[in-house]
N, C-alpha and C positions, 0 to 999 in steps of 0.2 A: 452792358447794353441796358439804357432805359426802358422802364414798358411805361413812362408817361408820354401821352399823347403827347403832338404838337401846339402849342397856343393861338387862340384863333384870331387869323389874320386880317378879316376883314367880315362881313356882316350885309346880304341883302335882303328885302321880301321873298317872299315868294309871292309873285302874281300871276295871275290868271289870264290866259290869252283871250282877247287882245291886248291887255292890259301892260303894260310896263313899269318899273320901280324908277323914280325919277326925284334926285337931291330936291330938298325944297329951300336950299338956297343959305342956307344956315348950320352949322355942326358939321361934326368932324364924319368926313365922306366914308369911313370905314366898318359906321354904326347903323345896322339899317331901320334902326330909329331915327333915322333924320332924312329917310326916304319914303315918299308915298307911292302907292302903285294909281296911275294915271291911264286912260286908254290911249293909248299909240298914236303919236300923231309923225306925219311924215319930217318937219323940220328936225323931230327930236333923233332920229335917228341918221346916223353918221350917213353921206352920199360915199361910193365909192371912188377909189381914187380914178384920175382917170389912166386913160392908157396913154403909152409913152410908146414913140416909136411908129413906122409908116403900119 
């Protein structure tokens, strides 16, 4: 059995709420140097799906 960690997969800020980390449109999405944290705006965040069924 290894006792080396796992290798790290992916990479965000950390921001502060309200704030959000958000790609800035360039570089590889896994590094969160290529994220800036932005305050929350409503488009940016996913709407829900809607509901299916009566």
């Amino acid at each position: 059995m290894a006792d080396t960690p796992p290798a790290v997969q992916m990479t965000r800020p950390l921001c502060v709420f309200p704030r959000v980390a958000k790609h800035n449109g360039s570089g590889d999405t896994n590094n969160a140097a290529n994220f800036t944290c932005v305050t929350d705006e409503n488009d940016f965040n996913q709407k829900p799906a809607p509901k299916y069924g009566p």
